[in-house]
N, CA, C and O atoms as a Tinker XYZ file with bonds, in Angstrom:
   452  protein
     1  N     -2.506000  -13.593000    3.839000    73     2
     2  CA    -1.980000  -12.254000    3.982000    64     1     3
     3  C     -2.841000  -11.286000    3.191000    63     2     4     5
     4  O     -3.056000  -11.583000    2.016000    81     3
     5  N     -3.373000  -10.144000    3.689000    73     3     6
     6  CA    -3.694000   -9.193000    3.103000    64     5     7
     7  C     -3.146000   -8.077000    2.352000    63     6     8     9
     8  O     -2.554000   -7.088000    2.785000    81     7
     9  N     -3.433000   -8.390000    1.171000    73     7    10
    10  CA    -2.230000   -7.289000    0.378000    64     9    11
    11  C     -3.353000   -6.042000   -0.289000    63    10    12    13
    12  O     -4.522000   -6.419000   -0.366000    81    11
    13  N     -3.103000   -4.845000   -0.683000    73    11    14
    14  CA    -3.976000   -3.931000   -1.552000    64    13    15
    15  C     -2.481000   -2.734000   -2.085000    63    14    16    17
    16  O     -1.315000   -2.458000   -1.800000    81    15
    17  N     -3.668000   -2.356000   -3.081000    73    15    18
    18  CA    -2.664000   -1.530000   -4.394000    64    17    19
    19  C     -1.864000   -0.244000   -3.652000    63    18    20    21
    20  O     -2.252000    0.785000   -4.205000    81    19
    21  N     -1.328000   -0.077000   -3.073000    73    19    22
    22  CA    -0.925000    1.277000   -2.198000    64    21    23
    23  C     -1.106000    2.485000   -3.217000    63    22    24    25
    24  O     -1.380000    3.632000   -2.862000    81    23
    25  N     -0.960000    2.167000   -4.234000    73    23    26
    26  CA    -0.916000    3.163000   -5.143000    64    25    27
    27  C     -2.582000    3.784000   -5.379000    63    26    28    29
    28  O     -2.735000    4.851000   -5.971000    81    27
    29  N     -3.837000    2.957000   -4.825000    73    27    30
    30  CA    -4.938000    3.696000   -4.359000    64    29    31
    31  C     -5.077000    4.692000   -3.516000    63    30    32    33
    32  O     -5.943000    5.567000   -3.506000    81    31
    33  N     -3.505000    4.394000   -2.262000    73    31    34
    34  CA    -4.235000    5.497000   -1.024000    64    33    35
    35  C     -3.514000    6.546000   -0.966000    63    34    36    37
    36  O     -2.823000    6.619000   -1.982000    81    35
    37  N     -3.383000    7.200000   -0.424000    73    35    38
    38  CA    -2.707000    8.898000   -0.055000    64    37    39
    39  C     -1.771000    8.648000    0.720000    63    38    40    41
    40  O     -1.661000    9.636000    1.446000    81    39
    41  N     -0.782000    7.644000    1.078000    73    39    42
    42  CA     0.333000    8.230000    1.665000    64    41    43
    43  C      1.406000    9.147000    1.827000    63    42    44    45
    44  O      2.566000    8.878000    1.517000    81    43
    45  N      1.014000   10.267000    2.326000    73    43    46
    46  CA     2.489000   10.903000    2.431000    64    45    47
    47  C      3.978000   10.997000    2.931000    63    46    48    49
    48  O      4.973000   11.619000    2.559000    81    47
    49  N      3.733000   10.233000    3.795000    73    47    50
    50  CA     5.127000   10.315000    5.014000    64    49    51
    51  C      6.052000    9.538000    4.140000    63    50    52    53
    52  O      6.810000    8.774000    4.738000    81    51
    53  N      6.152000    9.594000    2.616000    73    51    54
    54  CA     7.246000    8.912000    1.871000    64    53    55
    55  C      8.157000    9.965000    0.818000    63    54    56    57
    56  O      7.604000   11.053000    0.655000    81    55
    57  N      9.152000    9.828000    0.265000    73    55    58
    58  CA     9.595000   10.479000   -0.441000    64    57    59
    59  C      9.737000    9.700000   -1.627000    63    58    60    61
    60  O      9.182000    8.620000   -1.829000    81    59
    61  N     10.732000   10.476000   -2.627000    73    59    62
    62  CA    11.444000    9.566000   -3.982000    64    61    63
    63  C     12.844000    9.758000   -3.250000    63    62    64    65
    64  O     13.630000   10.209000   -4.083000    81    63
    65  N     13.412000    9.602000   -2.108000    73    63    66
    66  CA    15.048000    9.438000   -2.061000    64    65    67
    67  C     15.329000    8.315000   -1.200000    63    66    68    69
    68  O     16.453000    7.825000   -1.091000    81    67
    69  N     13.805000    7.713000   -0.291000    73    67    70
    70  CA    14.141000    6.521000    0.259000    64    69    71
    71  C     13.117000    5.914000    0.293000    63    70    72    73
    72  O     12.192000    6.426000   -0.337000    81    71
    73  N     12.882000    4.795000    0.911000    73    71    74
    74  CA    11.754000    3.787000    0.626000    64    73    75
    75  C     11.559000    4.030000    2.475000    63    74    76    77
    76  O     10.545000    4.717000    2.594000    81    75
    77  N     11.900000    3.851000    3.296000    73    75    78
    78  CA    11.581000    4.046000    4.654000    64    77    79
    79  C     10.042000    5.467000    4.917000    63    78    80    81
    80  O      9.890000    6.512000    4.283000    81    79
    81  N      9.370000    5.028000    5.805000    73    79    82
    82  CA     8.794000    5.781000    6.096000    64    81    83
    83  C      7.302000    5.604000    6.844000    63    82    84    85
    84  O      7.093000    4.433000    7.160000    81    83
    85  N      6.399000    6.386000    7.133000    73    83    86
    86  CA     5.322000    6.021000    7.673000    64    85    87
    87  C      4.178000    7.242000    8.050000    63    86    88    89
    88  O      4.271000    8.435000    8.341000    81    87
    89  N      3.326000    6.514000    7.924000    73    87    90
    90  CA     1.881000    7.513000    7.434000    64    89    91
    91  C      1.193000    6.716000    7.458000    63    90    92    93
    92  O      1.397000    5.537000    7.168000    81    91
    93  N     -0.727000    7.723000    8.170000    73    91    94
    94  CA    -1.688000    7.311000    7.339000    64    93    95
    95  C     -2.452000    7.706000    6.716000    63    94    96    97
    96  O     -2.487000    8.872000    6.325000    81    95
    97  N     -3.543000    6.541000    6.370000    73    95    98
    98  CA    -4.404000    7.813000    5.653000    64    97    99
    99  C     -6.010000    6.726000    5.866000    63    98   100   101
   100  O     -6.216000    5.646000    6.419000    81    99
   101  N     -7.043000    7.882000    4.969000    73    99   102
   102  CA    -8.401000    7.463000    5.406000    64   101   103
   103  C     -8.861000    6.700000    4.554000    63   102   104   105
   104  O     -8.589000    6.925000    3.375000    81   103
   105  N     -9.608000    5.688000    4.875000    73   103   106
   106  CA   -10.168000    4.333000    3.920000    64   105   107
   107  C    -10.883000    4.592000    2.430000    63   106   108   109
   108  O    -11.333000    5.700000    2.137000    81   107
   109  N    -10.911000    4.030000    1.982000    73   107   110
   110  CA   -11.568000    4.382000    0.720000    64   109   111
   111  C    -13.117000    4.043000    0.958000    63   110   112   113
   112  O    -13.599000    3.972000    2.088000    81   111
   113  N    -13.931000    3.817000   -0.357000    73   111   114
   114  CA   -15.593000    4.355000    0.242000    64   113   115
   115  C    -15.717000    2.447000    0.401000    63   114   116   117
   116  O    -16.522000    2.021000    1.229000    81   115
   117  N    -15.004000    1.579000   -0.312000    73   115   118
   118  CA   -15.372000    0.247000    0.203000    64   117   119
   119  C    -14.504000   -0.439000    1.332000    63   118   120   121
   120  O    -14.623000   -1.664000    1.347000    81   119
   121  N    -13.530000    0.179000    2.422000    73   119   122
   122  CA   -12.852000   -0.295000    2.823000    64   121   123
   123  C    -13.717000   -0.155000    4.463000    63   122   124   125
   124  O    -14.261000    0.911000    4.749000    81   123
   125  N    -13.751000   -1.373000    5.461000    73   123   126
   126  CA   -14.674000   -1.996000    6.750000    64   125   127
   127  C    -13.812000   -1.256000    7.435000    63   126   128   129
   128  O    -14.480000   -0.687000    8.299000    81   127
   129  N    -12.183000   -0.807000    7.569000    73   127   130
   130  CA   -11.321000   -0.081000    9.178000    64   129   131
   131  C    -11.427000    1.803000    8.920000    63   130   132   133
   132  O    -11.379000    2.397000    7.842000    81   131
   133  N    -11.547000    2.265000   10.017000    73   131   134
   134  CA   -11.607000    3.363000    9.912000    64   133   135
   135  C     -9.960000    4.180000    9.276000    63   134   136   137
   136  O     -9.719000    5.375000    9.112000    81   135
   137  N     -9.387000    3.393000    9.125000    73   135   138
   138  CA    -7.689000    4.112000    9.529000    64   137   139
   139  C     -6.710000    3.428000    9.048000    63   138   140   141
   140  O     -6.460000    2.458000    9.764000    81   139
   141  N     -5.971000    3.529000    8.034000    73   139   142
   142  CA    -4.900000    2.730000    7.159000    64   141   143
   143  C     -3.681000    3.133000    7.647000    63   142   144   145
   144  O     -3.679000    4.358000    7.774000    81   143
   145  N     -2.442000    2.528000    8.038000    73   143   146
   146  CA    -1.198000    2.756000    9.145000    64   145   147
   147  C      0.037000    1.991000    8.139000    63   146   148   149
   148  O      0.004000    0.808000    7.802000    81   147
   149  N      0.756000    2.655000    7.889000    73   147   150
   150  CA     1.865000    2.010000    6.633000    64   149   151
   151  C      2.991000    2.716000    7.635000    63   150   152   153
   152  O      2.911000    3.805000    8.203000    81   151
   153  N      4.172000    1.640000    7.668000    73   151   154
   154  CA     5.246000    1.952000    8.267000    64   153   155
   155  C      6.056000    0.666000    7.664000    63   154   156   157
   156  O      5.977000   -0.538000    7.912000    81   155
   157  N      6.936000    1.488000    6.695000    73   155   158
   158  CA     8.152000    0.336000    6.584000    64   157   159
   159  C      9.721000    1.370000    7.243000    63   158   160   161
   160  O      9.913000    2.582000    7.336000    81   159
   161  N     10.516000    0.240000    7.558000    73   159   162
   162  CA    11.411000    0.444000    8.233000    64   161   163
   163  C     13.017000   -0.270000    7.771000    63   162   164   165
   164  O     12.925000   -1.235000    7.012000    81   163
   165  N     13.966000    0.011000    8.046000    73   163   166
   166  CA    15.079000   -1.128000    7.702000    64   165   167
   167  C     15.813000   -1.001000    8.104000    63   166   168   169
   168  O     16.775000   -0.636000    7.428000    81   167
   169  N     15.984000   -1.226000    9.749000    73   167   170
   170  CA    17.490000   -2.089000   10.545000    64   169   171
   171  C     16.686000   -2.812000   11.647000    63   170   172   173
   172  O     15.504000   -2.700000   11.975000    81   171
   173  N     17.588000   -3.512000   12.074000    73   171   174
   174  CA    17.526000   -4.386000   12.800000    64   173   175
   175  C     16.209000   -4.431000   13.786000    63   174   176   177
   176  O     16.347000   -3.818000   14.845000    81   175
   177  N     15.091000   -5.013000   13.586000    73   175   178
   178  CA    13.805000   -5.191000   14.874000    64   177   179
   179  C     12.944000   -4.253000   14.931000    63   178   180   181
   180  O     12.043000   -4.209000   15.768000    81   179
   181  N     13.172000   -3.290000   13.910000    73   179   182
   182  CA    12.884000   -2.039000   14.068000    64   181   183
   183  C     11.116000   -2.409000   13.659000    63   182   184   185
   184  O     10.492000   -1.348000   13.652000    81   183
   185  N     10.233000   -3.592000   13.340000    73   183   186
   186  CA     9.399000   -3.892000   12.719000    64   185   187
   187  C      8.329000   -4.398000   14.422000    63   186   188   189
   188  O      7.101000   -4.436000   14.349000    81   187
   189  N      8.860000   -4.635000   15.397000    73   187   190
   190  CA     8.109000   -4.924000   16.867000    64   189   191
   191  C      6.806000   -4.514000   16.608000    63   190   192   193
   192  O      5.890000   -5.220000   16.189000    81   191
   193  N      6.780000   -3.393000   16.866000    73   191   194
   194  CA     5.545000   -2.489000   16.510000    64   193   195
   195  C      5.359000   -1.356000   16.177000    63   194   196   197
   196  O      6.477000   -0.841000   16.201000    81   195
   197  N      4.477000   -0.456000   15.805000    73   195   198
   198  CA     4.813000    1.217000   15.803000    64   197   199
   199  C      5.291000    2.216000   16.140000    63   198   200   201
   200  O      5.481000    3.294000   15.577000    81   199
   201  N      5.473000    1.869000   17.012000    73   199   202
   202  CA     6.662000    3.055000   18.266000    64   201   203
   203  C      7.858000    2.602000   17.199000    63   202   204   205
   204  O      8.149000    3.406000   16.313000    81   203
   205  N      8.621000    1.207000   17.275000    73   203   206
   206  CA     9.922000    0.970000   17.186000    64   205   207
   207  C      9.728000    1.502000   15.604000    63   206   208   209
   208  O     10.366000    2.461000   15.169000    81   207
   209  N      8.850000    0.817000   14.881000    73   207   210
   210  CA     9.158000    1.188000   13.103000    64   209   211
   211  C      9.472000    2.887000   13.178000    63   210   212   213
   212  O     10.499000    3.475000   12.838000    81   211
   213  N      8.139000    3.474000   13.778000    73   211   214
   214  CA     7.933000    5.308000   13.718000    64   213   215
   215  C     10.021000    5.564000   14.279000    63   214   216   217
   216  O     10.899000    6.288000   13.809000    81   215
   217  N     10.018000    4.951000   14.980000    73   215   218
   218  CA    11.772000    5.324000   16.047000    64   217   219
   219  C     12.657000    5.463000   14.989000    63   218   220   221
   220  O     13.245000    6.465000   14.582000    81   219
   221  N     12.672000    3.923000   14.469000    73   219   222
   222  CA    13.797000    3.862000   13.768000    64   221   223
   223  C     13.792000    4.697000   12.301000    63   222   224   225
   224  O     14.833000    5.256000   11.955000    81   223
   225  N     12.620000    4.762000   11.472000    73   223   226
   226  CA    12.528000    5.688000   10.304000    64   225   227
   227  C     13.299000    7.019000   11.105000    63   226   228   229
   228  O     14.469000    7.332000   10.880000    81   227
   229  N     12.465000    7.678000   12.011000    73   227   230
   230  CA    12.912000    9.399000   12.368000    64   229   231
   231  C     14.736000    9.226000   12.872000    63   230   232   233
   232  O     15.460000   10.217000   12.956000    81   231
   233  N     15.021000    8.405000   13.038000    73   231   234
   234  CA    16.459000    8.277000   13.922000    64   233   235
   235  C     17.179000    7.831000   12.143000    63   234   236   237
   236  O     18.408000    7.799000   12.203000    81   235
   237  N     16.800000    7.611000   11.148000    73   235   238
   238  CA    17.695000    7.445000    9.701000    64   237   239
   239  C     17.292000    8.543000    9.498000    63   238   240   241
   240  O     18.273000    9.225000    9.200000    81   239
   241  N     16.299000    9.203000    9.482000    73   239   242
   242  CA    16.137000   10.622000    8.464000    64   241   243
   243  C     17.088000   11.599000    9.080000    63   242   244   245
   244  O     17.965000   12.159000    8.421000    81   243
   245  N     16.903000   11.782000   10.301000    73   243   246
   246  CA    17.387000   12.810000   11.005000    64   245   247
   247  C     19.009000   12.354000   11.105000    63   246   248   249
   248  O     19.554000   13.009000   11.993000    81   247
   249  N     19.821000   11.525000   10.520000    73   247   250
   250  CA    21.056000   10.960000   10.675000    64   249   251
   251  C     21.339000   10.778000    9.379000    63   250   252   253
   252  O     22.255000    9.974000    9.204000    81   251
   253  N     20.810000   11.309000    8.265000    73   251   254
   254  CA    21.038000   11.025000    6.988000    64   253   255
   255  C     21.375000    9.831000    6.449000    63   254   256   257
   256  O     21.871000    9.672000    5.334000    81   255
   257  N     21.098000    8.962000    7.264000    73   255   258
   258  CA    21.657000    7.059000    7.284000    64   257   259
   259  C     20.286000    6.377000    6.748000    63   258   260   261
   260  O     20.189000    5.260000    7.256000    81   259
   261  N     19.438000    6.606000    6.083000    73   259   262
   262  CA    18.273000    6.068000    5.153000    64   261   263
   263  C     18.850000    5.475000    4.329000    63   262   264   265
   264  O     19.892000    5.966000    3.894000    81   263
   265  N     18.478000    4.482000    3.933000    73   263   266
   266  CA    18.667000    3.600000    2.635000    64   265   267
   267  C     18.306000    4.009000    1.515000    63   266   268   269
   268  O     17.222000    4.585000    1.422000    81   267
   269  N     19.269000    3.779000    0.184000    73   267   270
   270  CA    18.158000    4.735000   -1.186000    64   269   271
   271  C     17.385000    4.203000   -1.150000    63   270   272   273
   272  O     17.012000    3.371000   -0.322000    81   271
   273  N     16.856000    4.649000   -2.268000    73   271   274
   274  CA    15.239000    3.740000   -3.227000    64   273   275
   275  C     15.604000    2.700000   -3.959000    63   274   276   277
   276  O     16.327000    2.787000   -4.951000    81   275
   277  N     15.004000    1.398000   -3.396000    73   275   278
   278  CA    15.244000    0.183000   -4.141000    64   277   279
   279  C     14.975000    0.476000   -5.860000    63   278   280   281
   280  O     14.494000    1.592000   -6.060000    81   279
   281  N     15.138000   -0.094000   -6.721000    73   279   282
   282  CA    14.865000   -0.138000   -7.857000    64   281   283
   283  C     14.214000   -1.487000   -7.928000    63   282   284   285
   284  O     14.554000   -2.656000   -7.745000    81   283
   285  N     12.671000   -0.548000   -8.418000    73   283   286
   286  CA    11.582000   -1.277000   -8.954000    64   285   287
   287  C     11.758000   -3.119000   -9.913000    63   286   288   289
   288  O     12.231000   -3.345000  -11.027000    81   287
   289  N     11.134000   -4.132000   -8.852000    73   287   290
   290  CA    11.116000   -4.899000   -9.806000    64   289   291
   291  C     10.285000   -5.073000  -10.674000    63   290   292   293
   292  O     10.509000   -5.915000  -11.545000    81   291
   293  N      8.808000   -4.143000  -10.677000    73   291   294
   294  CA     8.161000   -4.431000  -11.449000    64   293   295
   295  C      8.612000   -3.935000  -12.942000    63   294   296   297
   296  O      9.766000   -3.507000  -12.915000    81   295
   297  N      8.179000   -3.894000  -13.870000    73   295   298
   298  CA     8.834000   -2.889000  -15.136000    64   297   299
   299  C      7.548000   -2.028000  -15.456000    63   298   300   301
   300  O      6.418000   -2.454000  -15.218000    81   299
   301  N      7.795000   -0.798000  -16.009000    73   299   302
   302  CA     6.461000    0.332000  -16.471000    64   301   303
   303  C      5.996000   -0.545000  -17.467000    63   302   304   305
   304  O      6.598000   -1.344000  -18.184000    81   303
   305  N      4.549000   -0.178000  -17.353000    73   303   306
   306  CA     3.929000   -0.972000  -18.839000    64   305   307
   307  C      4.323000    0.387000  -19.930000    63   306   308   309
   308  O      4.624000    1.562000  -19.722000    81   307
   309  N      4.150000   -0.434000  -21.151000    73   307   310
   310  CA     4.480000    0.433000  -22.389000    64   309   311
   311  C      3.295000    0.666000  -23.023000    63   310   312   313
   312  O      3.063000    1.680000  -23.682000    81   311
   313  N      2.511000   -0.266000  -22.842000    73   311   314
   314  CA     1.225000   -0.149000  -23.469000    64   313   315
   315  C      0.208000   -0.163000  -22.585000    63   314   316   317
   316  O      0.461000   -0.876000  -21.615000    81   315
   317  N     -1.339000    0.601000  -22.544000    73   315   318
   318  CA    -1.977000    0.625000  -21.962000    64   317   319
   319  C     -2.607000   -1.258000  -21.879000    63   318   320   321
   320  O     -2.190000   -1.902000  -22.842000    81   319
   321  N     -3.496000   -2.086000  -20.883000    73   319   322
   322  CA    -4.436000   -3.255000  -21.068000    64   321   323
   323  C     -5.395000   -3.059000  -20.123000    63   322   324   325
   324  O     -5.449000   -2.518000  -19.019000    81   323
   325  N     -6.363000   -3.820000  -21.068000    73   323   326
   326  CA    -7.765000   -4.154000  -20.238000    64   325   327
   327  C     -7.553000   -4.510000  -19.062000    63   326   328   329
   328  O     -6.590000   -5.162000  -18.660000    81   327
   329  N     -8.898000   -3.889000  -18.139000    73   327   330
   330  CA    -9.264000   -4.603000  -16.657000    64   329   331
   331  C    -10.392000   -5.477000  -16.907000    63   330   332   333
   332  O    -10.974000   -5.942000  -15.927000    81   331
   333  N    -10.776000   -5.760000  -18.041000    73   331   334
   334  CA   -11.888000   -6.336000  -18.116000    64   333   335
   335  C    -11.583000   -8.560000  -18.295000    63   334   336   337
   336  O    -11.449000   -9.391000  -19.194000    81   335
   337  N    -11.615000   -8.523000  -17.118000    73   335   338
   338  CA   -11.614000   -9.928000  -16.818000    64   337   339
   339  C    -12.435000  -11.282000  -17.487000    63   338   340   341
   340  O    -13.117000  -11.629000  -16.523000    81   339
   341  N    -12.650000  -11.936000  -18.245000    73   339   342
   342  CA   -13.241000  -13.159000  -19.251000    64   341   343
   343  C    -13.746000  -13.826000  -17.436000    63   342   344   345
   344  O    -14.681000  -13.149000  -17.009000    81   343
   345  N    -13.502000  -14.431000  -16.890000    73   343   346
   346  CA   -13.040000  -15.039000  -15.877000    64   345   347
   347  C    -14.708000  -14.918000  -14.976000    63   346   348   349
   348  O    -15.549000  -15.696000  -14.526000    81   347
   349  N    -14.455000  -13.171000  -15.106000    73   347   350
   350  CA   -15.214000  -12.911000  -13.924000    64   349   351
   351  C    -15.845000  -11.437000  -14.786000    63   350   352   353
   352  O    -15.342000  -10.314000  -14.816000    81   351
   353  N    -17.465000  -12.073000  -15.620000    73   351   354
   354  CA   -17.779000  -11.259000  -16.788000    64   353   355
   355  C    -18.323000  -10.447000  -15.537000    63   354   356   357
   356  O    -17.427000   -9.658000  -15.236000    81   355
   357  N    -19.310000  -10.309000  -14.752000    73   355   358
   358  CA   -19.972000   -9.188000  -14.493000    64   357   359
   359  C    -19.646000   -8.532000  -13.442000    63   358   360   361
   360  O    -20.508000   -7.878000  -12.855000    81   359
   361  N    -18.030000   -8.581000  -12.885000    73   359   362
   362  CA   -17.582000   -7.545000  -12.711000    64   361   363
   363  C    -16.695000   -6.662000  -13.717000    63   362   364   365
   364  O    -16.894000   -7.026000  -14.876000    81   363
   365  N    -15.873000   -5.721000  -13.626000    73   363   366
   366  CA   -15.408000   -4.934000  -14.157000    64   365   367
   367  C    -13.708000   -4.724000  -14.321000    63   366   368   369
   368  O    -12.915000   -4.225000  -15.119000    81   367
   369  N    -13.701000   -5.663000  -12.629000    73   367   370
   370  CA   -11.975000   -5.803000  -13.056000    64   369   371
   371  C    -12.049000   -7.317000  -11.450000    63   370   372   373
   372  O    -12.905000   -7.347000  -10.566000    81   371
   373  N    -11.154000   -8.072000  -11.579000    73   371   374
   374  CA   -11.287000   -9.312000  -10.434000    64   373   375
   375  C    -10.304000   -8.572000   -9.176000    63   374   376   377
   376  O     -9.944000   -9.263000   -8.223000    81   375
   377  N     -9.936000   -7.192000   -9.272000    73   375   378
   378  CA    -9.294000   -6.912000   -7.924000    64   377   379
   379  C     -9.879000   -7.187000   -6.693000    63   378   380   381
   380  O     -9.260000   -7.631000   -5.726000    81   379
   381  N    -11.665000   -6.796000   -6.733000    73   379   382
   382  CA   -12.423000   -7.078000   -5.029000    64   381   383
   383  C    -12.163000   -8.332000   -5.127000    63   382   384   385
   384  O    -11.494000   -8.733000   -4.175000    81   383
   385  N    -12.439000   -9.180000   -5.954000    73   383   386
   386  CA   -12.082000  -10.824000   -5.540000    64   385   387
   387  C    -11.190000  -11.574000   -4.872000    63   386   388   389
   388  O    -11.106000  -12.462000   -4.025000    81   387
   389  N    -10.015000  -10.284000   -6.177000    73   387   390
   390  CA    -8.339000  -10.770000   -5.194000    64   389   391
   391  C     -8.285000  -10.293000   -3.788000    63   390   392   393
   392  O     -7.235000  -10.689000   -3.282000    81   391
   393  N     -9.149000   -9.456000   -2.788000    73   391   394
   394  CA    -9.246000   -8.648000   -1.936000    64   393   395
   395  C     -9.558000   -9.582000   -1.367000    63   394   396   397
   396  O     -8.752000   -9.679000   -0.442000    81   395
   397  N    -10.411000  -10.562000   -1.313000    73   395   398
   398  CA   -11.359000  -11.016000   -0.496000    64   397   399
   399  C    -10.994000  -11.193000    1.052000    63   398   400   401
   400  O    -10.132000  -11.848000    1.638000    81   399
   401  N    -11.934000  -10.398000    1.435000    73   399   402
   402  CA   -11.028000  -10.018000    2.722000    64   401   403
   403  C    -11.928000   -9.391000    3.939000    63   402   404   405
   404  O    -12.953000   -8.843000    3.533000    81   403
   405  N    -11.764000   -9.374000    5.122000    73   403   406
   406  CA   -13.224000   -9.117000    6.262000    64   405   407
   407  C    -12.783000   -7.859000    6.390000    63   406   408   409
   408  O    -13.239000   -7.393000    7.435000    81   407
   409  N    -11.835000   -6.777000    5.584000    73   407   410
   410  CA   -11.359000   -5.371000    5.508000    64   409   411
   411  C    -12.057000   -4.936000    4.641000    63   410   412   413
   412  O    -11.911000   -3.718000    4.744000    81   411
   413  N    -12.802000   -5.147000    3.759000    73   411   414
   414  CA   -13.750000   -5.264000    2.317000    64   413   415
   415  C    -14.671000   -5.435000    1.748000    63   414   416   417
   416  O    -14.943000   -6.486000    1.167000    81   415
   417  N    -15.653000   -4.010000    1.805000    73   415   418
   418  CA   -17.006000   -4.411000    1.610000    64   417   419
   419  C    -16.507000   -4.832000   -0.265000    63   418   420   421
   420  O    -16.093000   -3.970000   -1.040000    81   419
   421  N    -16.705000   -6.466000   -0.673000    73   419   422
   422  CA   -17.204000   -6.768000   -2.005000    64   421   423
   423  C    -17.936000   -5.576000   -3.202000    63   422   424   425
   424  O    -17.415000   -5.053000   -4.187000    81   423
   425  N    -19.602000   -5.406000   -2.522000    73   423   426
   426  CA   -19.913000   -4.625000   -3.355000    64   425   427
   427  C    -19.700000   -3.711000   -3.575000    63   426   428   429
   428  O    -19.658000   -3.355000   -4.752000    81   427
   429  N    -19.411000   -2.701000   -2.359000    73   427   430
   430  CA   -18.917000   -1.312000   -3.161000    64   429   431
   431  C    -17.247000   -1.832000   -3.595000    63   430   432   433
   432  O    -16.798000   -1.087000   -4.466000    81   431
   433  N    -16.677000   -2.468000   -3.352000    73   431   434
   434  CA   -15.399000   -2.310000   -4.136000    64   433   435
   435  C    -15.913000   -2.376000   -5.472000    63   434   436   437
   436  O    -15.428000   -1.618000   -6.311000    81   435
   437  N    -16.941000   -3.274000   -5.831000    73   435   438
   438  CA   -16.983000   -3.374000   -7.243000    64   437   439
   439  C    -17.276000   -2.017000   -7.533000    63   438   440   441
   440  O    -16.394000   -1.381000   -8.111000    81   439
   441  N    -18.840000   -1.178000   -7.111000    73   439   442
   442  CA   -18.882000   -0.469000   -7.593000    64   441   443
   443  C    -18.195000    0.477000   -7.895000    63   442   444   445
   444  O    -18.342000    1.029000   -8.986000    81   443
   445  N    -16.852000    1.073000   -6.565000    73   443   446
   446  CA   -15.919000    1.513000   -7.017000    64   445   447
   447  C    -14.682000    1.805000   -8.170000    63   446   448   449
   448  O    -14.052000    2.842000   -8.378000    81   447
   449  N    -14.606000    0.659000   -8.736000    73   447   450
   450  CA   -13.959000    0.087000   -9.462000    64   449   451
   451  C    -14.918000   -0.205000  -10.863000    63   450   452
   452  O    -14.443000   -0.819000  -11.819000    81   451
């Protein structure tokens, strides 16, 4: 499965009052697809494909029937920590690694990063 930090890209089509929603946005300078497509959704099937996710988000907003905002399982850090990886000295942080992925040019992620 391909996972990346969402918190890199520009989505807008989200709020802080629900977690539903959908948007895109444009790749970063190491990313291989022209076009990043985020759509989460939550009732029933509503996940088929884009039509149904895009359906069912606009049919909760417009019906005030959205789900709140989950509460975060991660916890805020309190303290700032290193990206600097022992592991993997001559990069700068092991995220392109964790990426590894045919969505992902390697080197510029590093250099990015």
């Amino acid at each position: 499965m391909f996972s990346f930090n969402l918190a890199l890209y520009s989505y807008r089509g989200f709020s802080n009052k629900t977690d539903i929603g959908y948007d895109s946005c444009s790749p970063l300078a190491f990313d291989l697809f022209t076009t990043s497509i985020l759509c989460l959704c939550a009732t029933n099937i509503c996940n088929q494909n884009l039509g149904t996710c895009q359906s069912s988000v606009n049919s909760q907003l417009q019906t005030n029937t959205a789900p709140p905002v989950l509460s975060s399982m991660i916890p805020g850090l309190e303290a700032s920590i290193s990206c600097f990886d022992t592991a993997y000295p001559s990069y700068s942080t092991s995220y392109c690694i964790d990426l590894a992925s045919p969505f992902i040019d390697i080197p510029k992620c590093n250099a990015y990063f």
